[in-house]
N, C-alpha and C positions, 0 to 999 in steps of 0.2 A: 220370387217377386218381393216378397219381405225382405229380403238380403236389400237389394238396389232400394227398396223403400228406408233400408236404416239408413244403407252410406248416403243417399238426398236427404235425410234429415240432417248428418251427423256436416257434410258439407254446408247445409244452409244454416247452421246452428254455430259452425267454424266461422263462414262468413258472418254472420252478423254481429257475434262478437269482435270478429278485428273491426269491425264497420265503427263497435262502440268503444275498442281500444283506438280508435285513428279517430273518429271524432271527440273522448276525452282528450288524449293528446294536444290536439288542435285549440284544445278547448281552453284549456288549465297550463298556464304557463309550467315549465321544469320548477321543481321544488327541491334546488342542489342541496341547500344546506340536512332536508331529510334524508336526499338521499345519501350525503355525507356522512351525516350519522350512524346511518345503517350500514353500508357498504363501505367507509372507510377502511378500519380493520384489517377485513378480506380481502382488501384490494394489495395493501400494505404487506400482509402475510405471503400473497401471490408472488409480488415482484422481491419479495426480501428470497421466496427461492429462487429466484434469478438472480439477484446479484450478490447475495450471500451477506448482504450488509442489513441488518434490520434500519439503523439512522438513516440511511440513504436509501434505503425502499419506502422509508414516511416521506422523505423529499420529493418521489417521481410518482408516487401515490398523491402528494396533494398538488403536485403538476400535474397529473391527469386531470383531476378535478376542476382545477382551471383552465386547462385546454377544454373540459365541459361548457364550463362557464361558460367562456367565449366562443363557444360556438352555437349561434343558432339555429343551427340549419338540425342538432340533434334536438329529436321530439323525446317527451316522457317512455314511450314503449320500448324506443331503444336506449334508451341513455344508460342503462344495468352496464349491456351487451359492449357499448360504445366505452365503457370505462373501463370494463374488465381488457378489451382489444390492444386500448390507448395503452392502461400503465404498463400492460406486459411487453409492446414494443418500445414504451420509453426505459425499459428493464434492458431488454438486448443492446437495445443502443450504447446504454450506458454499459455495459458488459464488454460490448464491442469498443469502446472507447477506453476504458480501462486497459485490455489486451492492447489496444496500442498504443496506449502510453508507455507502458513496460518495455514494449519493445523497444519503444522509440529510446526512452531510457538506459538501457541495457546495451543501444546501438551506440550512442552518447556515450556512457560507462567504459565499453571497450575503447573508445575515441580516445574519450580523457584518459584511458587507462597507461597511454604514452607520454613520458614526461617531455614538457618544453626544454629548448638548449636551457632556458635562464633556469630550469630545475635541476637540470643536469649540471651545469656548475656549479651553483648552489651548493650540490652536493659532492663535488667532487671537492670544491672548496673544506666544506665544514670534513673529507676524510684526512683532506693534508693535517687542518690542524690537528686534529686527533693525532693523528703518525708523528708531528714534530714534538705534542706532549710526551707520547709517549717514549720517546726517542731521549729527551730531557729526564721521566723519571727513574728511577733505581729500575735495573735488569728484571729484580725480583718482581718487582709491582708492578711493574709492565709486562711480564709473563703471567702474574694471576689476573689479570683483566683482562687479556687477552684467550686464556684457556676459560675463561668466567663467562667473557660474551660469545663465545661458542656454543651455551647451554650443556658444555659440561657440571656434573655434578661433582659436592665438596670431594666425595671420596675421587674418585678421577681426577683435580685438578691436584689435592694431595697427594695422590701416588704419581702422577707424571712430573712433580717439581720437589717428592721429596720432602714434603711435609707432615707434621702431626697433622690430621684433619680438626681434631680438637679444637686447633689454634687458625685454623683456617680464615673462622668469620672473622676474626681480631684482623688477621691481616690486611683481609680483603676491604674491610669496612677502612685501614690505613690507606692502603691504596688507593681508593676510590675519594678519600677523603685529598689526597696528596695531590690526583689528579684534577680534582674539580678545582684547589688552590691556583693550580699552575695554571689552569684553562684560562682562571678569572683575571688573573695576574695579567697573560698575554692580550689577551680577546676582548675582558671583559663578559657582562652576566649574556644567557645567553637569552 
């Protein structure tokens, strides 16, 4: 009988305190800017493990706050509970929004990743000219720029043409110099 005598105390003692959290509540308007201060932080730290960004978990952390604000339909008893709820779903959202930008991005990316006709001539254009300079300079210098923009190296383009490698940069820096002359000559800068 003492067992059932604690739990009716421990229940009418449970009850009268929510009686006296729901009518302070009721009583005493929300006091956000306290509880701003207190629970900012933590709220902050929560939603930065959601979206991994600490600057933009201070932004949906104090968008909770103002979704607090404005709402008042949330009492003092819950408003803790109401905020921790709020920023960590405005955390996913924002998670969930990221992930589909990327995508969306990335969908984009591969789109653009096909060039227009006007890029495609473009560039078949700017190959002729190249071919007709090189066509105009010396054999020589048109064979080391061409074994050069291969991403061969000095030894490799010296042993396929024959050359000292020593004397390699001299040339190559001639050529390149020989070529950009004629380009500017023809075409103009570019």
């Amino acid at each position: 009988m003492s067992q059932n005598h604690s739990l009716d105390c421990y229940y009418n003692v449970n009850a009268s305190s929510e009686a006296v959290i729901e009518a302070t509540s009721q009583a005493a308007p929300l006091d956000i800017e306290s509880l701003f201060r207190i629970q900012f932080v933590r709220i902050a730290r929560i939603v930065a493990r959601v979206v991994r960004d600490p600057a933009r978990a201070e932004e949906l952390a104090v968008e909770a706050f103002v979704k607090l604000w404005r709402n008042p339909q949330v009492d003092t008893a819950r408003a803790e509970a109401w905020l921790y709820r709020t920023a960590v779903r405005l955390g996913l959202d924002d998670l969930r929004r990221q992930v589909r930008r990327a995508r969306y991005e990335a969908l984009i990316g591969s789109v653009r990743g096909a060039p227009t006709p006007e890029e495609i001539h473009s560039a078949n254009e700017e190959q002729d000219r190249v071919r007709k300079i090189l066509s105009i300079l010396d054999p020589r210098q048109a064979e080391l720029l061409l074994l050069r923009s291969h991403d061969l190296s000095y030894t490799e383009v010296a042993a396929a043409l024959d050359l000292n490698p020593a004397s390699l940069g001299t040339l190559l820096a001639r050529a390149q110099q020989s070529f950009r002359k004629e380009y500017i000559k023809r075409y103009g800068k570019k």
